[in-house]
C-alpha positions in Angstrom: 0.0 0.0 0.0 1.4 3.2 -0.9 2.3 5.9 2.1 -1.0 7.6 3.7 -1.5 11.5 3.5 0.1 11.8 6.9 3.5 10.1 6.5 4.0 11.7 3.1 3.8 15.2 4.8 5.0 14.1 8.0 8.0 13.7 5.9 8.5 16.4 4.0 8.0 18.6 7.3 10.5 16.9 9.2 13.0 17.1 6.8 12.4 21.1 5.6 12.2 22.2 9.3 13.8 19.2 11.5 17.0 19.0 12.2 19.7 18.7 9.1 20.6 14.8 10.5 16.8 14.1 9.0 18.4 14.7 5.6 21.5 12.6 5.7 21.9 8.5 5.5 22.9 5.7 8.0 24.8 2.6 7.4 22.3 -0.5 8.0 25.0 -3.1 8.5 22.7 -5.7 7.9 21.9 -4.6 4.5 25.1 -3.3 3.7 24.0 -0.2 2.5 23.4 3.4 3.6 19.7 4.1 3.9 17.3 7.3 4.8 17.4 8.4 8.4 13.5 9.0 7.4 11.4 6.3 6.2 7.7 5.2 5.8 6.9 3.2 3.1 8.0 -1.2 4.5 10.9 -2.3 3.3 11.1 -6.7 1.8 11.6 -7.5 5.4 7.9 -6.7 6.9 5.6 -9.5 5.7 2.7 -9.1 8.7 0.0 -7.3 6.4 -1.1 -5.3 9.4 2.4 -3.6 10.0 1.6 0.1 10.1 4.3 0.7 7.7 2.9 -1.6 5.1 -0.6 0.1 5.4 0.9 3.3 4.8 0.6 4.9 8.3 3.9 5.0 10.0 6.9 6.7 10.3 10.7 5.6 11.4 13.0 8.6 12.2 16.4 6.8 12.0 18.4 8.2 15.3 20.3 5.7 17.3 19.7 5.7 21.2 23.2 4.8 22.0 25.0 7.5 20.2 24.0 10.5 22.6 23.8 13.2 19.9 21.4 11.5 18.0 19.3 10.5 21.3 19.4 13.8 22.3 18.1 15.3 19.0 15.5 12.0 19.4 14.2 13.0 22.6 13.7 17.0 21.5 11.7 15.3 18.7 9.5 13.0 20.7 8.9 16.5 22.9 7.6 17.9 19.7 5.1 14.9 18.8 4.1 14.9 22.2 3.6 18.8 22.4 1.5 18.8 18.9 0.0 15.8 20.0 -4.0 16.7 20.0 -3.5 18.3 16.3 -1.5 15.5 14.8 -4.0 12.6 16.5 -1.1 9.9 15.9 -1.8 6.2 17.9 2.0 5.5 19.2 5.0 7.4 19.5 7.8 4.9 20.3 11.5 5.4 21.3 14.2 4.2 23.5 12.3 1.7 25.6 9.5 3.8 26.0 6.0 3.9 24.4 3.6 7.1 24.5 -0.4 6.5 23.7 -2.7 8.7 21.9 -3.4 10.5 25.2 0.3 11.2 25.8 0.7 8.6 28.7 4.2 7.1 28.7 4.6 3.1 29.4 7.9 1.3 29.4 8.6 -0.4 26.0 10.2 -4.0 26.6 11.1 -6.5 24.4 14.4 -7.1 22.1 16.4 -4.1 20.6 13.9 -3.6 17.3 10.6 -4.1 19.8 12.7 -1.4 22.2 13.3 1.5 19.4 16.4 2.0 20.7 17.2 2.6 16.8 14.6 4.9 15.9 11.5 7.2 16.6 8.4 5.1 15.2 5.5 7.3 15.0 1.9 5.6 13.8 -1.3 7.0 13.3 -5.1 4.8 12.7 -5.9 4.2 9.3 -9.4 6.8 10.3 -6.7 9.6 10.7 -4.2 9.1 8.0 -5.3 11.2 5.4 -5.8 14.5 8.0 -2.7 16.8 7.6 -4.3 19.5 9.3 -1.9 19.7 12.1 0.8 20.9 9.2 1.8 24.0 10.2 1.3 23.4 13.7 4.5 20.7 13.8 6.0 23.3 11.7 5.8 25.9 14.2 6.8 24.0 17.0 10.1 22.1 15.1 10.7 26.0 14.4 10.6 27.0 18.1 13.5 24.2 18.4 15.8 26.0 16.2 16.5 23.2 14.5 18.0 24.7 11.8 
C-alpha cells in the first residue's frame, strides 16, 4: 500500500524544518548499505499485512539511542510529537524503551532491541486519521521553536 497523506507530509515537514541529520543517510550493516534516516513506506523485510508501515501509516526517524547526539536530538523530537499531540491525533510514539499512547501517557517499552526503538522514533497514526494533515503548520511551528535549523 502506498504511504498515507500523513506520513507523506510528515515527511516532508520533518526534513524542511527538523533537524539537518533528517536529511542525511545511516549505514544499516545488515543490509550493507546506507539508507534514509526518514522512512515510511516497508521495506522486503515486513511480511505481517497489518504492520503500520505496510498500510501506509507510519513513520521511522532513524536516530540511534546509544549515540548521545542522536538520542538527544531524538528526545527533543519526541517533545515535539508529544507537544503537537491533539492536532496530529497519531496512535503510538515509540522510542528508547518507551511507548507514548494517543493521550500522551508514557509506558515502558520492553522487548528485544527492534521491539525497544532503541534505533529509531516510530510514529503511527489509525488508518481513520491518515489522510488529515491538518496539524501541518502546527508541527511546523513548533520544530521552528526548536531551532532546529
Amino acid at each position: 500500500m502506498p504511504q498515507t497523506q500523513v506520513v507523506a507530509k510528515g515527511i516532508t515537514v520533518l526534513r524542511q524544518y527538523g533537524p539537518s541529520i533528517l536529511n542525511t543517510t545511516y549505514r544499516d550493516v545488515a543490509a550493507k548499505k546506507d539508507l534514509p534516516r526518514l522512512q515510511g513506506p516497508a521495506g522486503s523485510h515486513k511480511t505481517d499485512s497489518h504492520d503500520p508501515h505496510i498500510e501506509g501509516r507510519a513513520i521511522d526517524i532513524i536516530l540511534f539511542a546509544t549515540i548521545e547526539h542522536e538520542r538527544q536530538i531524538a528526545d527533543e523530537i519526541v517533545d515535539v510529537f508529544l507537544t503537537v499531540r491533539e492536532k496530529m491525533k497519531w496512535l503510538a510514539v515509540i522510542y528508547n524503551k518507551k511507548e507514548w499512547n494517543w493521550a500522551g501517557q508514557q509506558f515502558p517499552r520492553g522487548g528485544d532491541a527492534i521491539r525497544q526503538h532503541t534505533t529509531h522514533i516510530h510514529i503511527e497514526w489509525r488508518m481513520s486519521d491518515a489522510a488529515s494533515t491538518a496539524w501541518e503548520q502546527d508541527l511546523i511551528d513548533e520544530l521552528k521553536n526548536r531551532n532546529f535549523g
